[in-house]
NUROBA-690219 format. One record per residue (C-alpha): residue number from 0; x, y, z. Coordinates in Angstrom, 1 decimal. Last residue first. Layout:
<rs>
NUM  X  Y  Z
...
</rs>
This chain:
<rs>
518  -15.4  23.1  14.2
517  -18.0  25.8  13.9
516  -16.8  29.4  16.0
515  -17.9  30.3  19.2
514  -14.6  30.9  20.8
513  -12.3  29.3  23.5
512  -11.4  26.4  22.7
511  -12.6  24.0  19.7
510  -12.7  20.3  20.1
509  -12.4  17.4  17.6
508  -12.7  13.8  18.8
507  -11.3  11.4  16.5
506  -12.0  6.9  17.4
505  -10.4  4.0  15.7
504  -11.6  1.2  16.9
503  -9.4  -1.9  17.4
502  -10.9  -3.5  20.4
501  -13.4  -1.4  21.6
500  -13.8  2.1  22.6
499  -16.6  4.2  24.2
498  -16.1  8.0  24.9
497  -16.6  10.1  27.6
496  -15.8  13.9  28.1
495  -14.9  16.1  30.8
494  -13.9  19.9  30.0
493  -11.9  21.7  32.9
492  -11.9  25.1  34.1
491  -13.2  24.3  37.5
490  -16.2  21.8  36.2
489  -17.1  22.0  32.2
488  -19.1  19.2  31.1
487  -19.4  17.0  27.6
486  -21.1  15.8  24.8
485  -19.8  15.0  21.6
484  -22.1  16.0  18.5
483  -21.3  13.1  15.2
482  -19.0  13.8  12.3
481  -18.8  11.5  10.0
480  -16.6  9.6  7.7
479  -18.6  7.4  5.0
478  -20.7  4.4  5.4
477  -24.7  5.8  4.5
476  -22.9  7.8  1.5
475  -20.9  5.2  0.1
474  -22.7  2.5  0.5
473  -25.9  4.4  -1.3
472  -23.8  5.3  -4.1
471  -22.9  1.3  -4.6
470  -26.6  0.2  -4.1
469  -27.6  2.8  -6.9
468  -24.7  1.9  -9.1
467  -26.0  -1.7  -8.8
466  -24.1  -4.1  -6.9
465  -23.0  -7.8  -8.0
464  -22.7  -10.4  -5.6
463  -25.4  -9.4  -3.7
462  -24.4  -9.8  0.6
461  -27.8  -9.5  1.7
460  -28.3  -5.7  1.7
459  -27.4  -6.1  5.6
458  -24.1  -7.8  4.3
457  -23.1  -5.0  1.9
456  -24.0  -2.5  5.2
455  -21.5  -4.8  7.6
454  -19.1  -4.7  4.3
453  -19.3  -1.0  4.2
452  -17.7  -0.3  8.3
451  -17.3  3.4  8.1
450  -19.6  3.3  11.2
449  -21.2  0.7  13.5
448  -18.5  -1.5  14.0
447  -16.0  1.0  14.1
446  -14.2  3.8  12.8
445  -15.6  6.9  14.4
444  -15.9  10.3  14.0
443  -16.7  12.4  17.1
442  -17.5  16.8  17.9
441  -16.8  19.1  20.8
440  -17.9  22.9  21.0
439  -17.1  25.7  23.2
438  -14.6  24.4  25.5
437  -13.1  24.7  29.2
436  -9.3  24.2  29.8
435  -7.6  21.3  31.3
434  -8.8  18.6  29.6
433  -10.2  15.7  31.2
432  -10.9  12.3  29.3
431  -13.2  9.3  30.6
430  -13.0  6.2  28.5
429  -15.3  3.7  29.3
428  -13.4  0.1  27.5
427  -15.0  -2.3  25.3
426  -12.8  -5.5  24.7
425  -13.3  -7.6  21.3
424  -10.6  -9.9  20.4
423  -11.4  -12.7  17.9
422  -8.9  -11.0  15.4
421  -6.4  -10.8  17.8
420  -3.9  -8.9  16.1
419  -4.6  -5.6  19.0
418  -4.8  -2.0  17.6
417  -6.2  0.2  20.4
416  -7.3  3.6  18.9
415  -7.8  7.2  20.1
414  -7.2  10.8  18.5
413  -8.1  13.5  19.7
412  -7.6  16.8  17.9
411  -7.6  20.3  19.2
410  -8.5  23.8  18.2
409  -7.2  27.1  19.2
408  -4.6  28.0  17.2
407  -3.7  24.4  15.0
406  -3.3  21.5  17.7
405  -3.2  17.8  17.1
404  -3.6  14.9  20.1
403  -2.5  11.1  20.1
402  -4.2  8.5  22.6
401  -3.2  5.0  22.6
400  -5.1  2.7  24.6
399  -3.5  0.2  27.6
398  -0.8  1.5  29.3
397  -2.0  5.4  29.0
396  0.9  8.4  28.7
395  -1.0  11.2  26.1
394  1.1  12.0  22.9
393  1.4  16.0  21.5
392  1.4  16.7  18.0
391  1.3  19.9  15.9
390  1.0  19.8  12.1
389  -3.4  19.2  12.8
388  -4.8  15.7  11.1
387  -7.0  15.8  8.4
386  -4.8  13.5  6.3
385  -4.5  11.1  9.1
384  -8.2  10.9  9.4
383  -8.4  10.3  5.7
382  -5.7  7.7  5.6
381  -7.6  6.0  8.7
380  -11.2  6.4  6.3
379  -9.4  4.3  3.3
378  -8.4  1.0  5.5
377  -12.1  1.0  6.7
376  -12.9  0.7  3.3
375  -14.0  3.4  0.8
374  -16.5  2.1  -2.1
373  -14.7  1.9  -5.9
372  -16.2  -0.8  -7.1
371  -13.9  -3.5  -6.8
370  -13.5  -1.8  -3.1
369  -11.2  1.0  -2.1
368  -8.6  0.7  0.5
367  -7.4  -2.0  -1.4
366  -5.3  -5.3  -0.7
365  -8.9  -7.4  -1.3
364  -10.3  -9.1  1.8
363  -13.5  -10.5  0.1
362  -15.8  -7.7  -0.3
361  -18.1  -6.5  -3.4
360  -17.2  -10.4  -4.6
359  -16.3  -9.9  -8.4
358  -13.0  -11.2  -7.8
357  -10.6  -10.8  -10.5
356  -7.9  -14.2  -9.6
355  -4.4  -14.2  -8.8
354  -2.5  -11.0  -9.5
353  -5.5  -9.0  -11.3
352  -6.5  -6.9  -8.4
351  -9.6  -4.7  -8.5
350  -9.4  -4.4  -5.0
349  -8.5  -0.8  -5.2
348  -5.4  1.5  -4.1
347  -3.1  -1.0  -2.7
346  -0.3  -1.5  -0.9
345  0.6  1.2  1.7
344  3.7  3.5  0.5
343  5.8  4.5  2.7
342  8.6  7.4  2.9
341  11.7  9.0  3.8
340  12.3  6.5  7.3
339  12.6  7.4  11.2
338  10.8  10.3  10.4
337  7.8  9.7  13.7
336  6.7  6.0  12.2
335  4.6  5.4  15.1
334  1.5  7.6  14.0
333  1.4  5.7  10.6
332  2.0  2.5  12.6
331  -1.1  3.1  14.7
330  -3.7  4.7  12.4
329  -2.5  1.9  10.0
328  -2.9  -0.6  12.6
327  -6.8  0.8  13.6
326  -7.7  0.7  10.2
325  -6.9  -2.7  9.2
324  -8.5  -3.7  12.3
323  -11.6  -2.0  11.5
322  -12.3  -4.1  8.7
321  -12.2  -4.7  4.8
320  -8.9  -6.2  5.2
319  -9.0  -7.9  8.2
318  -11.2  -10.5  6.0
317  -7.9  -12.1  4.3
316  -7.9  -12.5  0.4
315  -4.6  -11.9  -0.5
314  -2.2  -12.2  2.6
313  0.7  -9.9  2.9
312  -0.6  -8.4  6.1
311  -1.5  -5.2  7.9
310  -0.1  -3.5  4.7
309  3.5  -2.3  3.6
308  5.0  -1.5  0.2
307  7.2  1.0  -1.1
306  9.4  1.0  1.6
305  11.7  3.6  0.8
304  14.8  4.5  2.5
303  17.2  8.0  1.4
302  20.7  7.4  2.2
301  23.0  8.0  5.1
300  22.1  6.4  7.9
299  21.1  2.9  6.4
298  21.6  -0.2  8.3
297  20.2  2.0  11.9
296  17.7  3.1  9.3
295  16.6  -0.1  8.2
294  16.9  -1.3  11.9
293  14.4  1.5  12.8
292  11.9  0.8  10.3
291  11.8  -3.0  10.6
290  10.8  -1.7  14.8
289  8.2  0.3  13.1
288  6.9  -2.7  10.9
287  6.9  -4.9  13.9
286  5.4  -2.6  16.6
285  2.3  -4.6  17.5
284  4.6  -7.7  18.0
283  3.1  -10.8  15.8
282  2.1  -14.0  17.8
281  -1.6  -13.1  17.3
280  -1.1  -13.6  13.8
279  -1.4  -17.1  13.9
278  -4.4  -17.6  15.4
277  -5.9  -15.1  12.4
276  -4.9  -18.0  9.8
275  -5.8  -16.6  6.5
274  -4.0  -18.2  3.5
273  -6.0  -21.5  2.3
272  -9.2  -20.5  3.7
271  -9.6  -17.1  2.4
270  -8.5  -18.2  -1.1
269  -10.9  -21.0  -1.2
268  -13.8  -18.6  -0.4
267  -12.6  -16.2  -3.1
266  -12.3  -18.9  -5.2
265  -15.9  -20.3  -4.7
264  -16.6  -24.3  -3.4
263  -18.8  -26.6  -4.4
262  -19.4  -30.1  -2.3
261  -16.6  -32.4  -3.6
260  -14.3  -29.9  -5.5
259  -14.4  -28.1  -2.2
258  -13.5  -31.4  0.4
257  -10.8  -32.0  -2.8
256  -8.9  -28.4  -2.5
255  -9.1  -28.5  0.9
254  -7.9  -31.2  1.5
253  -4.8  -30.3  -0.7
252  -4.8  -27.1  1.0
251  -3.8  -29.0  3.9
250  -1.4  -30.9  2.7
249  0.8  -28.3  1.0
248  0.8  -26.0  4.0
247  3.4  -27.3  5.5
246  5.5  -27.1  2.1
245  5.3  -23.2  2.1
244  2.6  -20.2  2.4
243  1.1  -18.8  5.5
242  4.0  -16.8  6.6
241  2.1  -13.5  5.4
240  3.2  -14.8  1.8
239  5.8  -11.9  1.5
238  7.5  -13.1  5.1
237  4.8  -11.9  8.2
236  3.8  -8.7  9.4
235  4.2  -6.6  6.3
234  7.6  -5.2  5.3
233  8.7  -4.1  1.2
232  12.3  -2.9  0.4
231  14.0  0.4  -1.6
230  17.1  1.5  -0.8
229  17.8  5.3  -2.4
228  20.2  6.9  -4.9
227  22.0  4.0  -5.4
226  25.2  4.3  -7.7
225  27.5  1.9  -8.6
224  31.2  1.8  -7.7
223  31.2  -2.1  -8.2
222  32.4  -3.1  -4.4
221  30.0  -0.2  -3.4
220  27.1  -1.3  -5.1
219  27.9  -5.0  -4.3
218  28.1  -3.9  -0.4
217  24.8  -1.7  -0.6
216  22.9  -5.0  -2.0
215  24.7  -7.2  0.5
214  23.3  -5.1  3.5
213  19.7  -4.7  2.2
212  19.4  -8.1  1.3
211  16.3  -8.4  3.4
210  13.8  -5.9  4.4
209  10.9  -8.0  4.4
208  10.2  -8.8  0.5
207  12.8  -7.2  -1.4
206  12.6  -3.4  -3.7
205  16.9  -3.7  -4.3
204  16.6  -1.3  -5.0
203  17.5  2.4  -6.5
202  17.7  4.9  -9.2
201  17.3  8.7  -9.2
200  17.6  10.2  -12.7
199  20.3  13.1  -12.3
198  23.5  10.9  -13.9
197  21.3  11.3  -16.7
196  21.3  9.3  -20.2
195  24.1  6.9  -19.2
194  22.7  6.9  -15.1
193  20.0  4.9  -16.9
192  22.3  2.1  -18.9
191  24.2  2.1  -15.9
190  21.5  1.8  -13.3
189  20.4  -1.1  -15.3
188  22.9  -3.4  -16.3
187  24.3  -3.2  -12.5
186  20.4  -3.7  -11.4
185  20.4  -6.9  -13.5
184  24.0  -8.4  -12.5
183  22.4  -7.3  -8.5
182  19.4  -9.4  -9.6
181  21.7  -12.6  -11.0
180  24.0  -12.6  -7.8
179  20.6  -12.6  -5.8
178  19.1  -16.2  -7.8
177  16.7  -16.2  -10.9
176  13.2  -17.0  -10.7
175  12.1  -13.7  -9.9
174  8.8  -12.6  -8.7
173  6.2  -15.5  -8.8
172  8.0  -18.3  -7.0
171  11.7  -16.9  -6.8
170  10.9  -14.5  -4.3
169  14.1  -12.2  -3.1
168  13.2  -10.6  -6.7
167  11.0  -8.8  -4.6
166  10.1  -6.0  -7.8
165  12.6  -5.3  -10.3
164  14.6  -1.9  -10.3
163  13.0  1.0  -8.7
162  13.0  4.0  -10.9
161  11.9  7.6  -8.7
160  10.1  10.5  -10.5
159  11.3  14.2  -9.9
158  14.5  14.2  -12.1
157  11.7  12.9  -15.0
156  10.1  16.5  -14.9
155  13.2  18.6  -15.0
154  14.4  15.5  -18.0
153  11.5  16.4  -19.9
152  8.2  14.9  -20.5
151  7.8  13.0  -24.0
150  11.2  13.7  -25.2
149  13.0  12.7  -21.8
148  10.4  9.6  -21.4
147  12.0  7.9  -24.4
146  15.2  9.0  -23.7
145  14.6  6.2  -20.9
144  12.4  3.7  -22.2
143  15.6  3.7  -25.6
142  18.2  3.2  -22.6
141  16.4  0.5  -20.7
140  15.9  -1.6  -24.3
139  19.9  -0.9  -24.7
138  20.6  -2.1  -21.2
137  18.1  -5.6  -21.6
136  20.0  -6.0  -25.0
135  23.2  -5.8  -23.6
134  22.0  -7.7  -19.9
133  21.0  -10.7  -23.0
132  18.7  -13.5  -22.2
131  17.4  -11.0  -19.7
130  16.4  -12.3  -16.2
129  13.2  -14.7  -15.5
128  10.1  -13.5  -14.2
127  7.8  -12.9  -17.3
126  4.2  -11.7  -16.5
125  1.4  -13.7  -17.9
124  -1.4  -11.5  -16.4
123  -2.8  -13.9  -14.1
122  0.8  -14.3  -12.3
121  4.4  -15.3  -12.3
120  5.2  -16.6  -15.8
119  8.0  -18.5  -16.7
118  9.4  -18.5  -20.3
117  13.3  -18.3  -20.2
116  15.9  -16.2  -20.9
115  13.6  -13.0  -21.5
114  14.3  -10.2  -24.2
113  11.0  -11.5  -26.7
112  9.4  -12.4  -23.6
111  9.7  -8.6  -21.7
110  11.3  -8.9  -18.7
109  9.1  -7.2  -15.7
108  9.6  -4.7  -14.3
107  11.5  -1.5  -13.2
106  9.2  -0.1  -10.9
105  8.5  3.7  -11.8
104  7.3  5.8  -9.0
103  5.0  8.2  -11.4
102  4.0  11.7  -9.8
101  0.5  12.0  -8.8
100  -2.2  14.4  -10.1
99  -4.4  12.2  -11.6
98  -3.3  13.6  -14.8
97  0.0  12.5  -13.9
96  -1.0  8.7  -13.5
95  -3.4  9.1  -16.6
94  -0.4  10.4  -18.7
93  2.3  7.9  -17.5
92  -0.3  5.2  -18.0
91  -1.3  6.2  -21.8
90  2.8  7.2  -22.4
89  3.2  3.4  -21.5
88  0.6  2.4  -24.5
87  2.7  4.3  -26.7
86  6.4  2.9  -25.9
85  6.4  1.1  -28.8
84  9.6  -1.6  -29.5
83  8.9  -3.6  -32.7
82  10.8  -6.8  -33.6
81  11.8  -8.9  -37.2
80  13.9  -11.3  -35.4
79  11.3  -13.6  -34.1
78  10.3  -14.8  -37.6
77  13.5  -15.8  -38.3
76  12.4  -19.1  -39.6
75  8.3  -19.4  -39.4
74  6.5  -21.3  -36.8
73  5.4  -18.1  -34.6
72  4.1  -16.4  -38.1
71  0.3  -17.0  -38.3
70  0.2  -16.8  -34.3
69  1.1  -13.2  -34.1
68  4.3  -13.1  -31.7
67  6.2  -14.2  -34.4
66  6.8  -11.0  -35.3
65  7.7  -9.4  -32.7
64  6.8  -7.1  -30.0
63  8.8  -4.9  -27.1
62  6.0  -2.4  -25.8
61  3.0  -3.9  -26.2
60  1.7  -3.3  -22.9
59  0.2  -7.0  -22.4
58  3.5  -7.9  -22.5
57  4.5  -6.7  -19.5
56  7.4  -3.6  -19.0
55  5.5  -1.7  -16.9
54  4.7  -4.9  -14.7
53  4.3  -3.7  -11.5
52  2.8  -0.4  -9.9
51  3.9  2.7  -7.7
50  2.1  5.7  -7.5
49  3.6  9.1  -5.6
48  2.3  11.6  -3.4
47  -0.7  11.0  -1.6
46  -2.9  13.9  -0.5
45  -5.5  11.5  0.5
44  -9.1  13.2  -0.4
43  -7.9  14.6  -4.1
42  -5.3  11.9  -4.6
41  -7.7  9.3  -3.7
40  -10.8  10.5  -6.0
39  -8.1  10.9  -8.9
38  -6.8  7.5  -8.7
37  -10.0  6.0  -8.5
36  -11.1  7.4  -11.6
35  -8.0  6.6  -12.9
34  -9.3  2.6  -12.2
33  -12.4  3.4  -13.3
32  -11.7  4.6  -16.9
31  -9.1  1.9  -17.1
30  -5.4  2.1  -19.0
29  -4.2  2.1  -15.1
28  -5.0  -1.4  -15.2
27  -2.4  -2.1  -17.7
26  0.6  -1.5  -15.6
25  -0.1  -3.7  -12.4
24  -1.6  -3.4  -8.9
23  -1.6  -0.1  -7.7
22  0.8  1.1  -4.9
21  0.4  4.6  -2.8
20  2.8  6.6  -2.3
19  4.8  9.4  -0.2
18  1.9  10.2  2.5
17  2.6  7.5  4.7
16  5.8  9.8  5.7
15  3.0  12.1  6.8
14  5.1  13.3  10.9
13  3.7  15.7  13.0
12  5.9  18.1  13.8
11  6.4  17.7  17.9
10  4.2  20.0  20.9
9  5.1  20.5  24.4
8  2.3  20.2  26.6
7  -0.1  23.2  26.8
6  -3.3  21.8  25.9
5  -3.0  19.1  28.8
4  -4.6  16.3  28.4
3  -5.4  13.6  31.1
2  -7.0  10.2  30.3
1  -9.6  8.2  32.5
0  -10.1  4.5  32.2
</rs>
């Protein structure tokens, strides 16, 4: 397959609207030592702008506590009246996120018990799904958070954050078990009790699963002269179970559930089996989150749209994850975004992931471009390749790969990948390239098989279930990024050079013209 590039072809901005956010699991986490170290290491090689998380308002951060929450007093009268609202342990998260260097995205969730109308739970860490008991109470709570944040940072620095109210409430199961009129009743409570303080604080939603309710969300607003600053909404191939998830299903996990019990199963094993169907994802378009984008926008001219989340699939659990095809799909619908939206933000930082279950497992298909212990994935070296990436962009024509070049002066990025959902697909194509203008020096990175690939390494170590800090350093340092010699010809004032690439590698060649100079 031979590719032509011509340095002198019109060049476009590049486009880093995967550079507004990153997500990170829930509120408390962010209390950890490892977890902000995380944060820090991903700012600093990333660039990311903004975190987003769940469950500020959980239990488990103290904030809204009463009496009869200690168990000596839950049976006594009155008990629950005597309350204590401490935004303290908030302040902790605020503080690490900014320390980290990013800016906080603040979801608006989830109901604290002692304001909730009912007691259901949505995940592991007990948080409460159900609307307020009172929207008074729930708009007086949002008021005191609010002037709360003014004193400790400043309304310049708050005007700079962005408050997303509730997160999917579009799932009932372990989101919100209340119906849409009920959400758009809670954002109306909310982006009046917030817009009370400042009318500068920018507020929006409706934060759904796969772009929907979009068009009755702006319709309530606008029958209710409410403000939205921004839509919010969430798009992974698949619904917000990766389409893996409903009453079909029921049977089969079933068996499962009993062939494991039988003859000793592990969670993380279980998990895989009962959610990851790779035959199914073959029937996905490869543009279907940039093809979300441009309806959103085609919805939405005329305000700001967020999708603060989006991942090659919703599935927890799923091997893709801690591959190269992870990789290779956010190389390509990074690249294919081009400003049709304001900005994305990939779910997650790290596999330490308290939703369902904390799996120790090194790798088991965790959200994160980071491991439980902090190695890169696959997933974490195509953010870094997009973050080294030159302002000037040219495409290359080619039916089958995708080929994206980057100029700065006179140096030039290649950049090649062929994303492809069929797991069990793996094609291996010559790739011959001709550039029209002789070089001094050529250079490859790769994500593949061979490198940036730490589970292939884990496995070569034998798979441990637990990894010393020695084994963890060494991951990182024989599976990192690097930058290999490229050889090539000159013939008539062209440069030739060959690569090899297989189904959903990601491949960077870098190339300096004219001088002597290191890449």
């Amino acid at each position: 397959m031979e590719l032509y590039v011509d340095i002198f072809k019109e060049t476009y901005p590049y486009s880093k609207t995967w550079q507004f956010g990153i997500g990170n699991d829930h509120a408390y986490t962010l209390t950890r030592k490892d977890v902000c170290e995380y944060l820090k290491f991903v700012k600093k090689e990333l660039g990311f702008k903004f975190l987003r998380f769940h469950g500020i308002f959980d239990d488990d951060m103290h904030i809204y506590q009463r009496l009869s929450d200690f168990p000596l007093f839950s049976k006594m009268a009155k008990a629950n009246k005597i309350v204590e609202i401490n935004f303290k342990q908030v302040g902790v998260v605020l503080d690490n996120i900014l320390n980290a260097g990013f800016k906080p995205y603040i979801e608006l969730s989830f109901m604290p018990s002692a304001l909730a109308s009912k007691n259901v739970l949505g995940f592991h860490y007990k948080n409460n799904i159900t609307p307020p008991k009172s929207y008074k109470k729930w708009a007086d709570f949002i008021k005191q958070f609010i002037i709360f944040l003014i004193e400790r940072y400043g309304l310049t620095e708050i005007k700079k954050w962005y408050f997303e109210v509730w997160n999917e409430p579009d799932i009932q199961v372990i989101f919100f078990r209340g119906t849409k009129d009920e959400y758009f009743k809670l954002y109306k409570a909310t982006v009046n009790a917030i817009k009370s303080i400042s009318k500068d604080i920018k507020v929006g939603g409706p934060s759904t699963s796969g772009c929907v309710w979009i068009e009755d969300f702006i319709k309530f607003c606008e029958e209710e002269n409410l403000p939205y600053d921004f839509i919010s909404t969430h798009h992974y191939p698949g619904d917000g179970f990766g389409n893996n998830f409903g009453p079909e299903r029921f049977k089969e996990i079933k068996e499962k559930i009993n062939y494991m019990a039988k003859n000793g199963g592990r969670i993380s094993t279980a998990m895989r089996d009962f959610f990851f169907h790779p035959t199914e994802y073959v029937k996905y378009p490869k543009d279907i989150l940039t093809e979300k984008d441009k309806k959103l926008r085609a919805l939405v001219p005329n305000k700001p749209i967020y999708i603060s989340e989006w991942n090659v699939l919703a599935v927890y659990a799923a091997p893709i994850q801690d591959e190269k095809m992870a990789a290779s799909f956010i190389i390509k619908t990074a690249l294919d975004t081009k400003n049709i939206l304001d900005g994305h933000m990939f779910w997650c930082l790290s596999d330490y992931f308290e939703e369902q279950f904390l799996i120790n497992k090194p790798f088991h298909g965790g959200f994160g471009i980071l491991n439980n212990n902090g190695i890169p994935k696959p997933n974490f070296y195509a953010f870094k390749i997009l973050s080294m990436l030159y302002k000037n962009r040219f495409d290359v024509n080619c039916d089958k790969i995708k080929c994206s070049c980057f100029k700065k002066e006179n140096k030039l990025q290649i950049l090649l990948y062929e994303f492809d959902f069929d797991y069990y697909k793996n094609e291996t194509n010559d790739i011959n390239i001709r550039i029209n203008n002789k070089i001094n020096k050529a250079c490859v990175s790769y994500i593949n098989d061979v490198y940036c690939n730490p589970k292939k390494y884990w496995e070569e170590l034998g798979s441990p279930e637990v990894l010393s800090n020695a084994q963890v350093e060494k991951i990182k340092n024989e599976t990192k990024l690097t930058k290999l010699p490229l050889d090539y010809s000159t013939n008539n004032n062209e440069t030739i050079l060959n690569v090899k690439l297989s189904t959903n590698d990601v491949i960077l060649i870098e190339v300096e013209l004219g001088d002597e100079n290191e890449l």
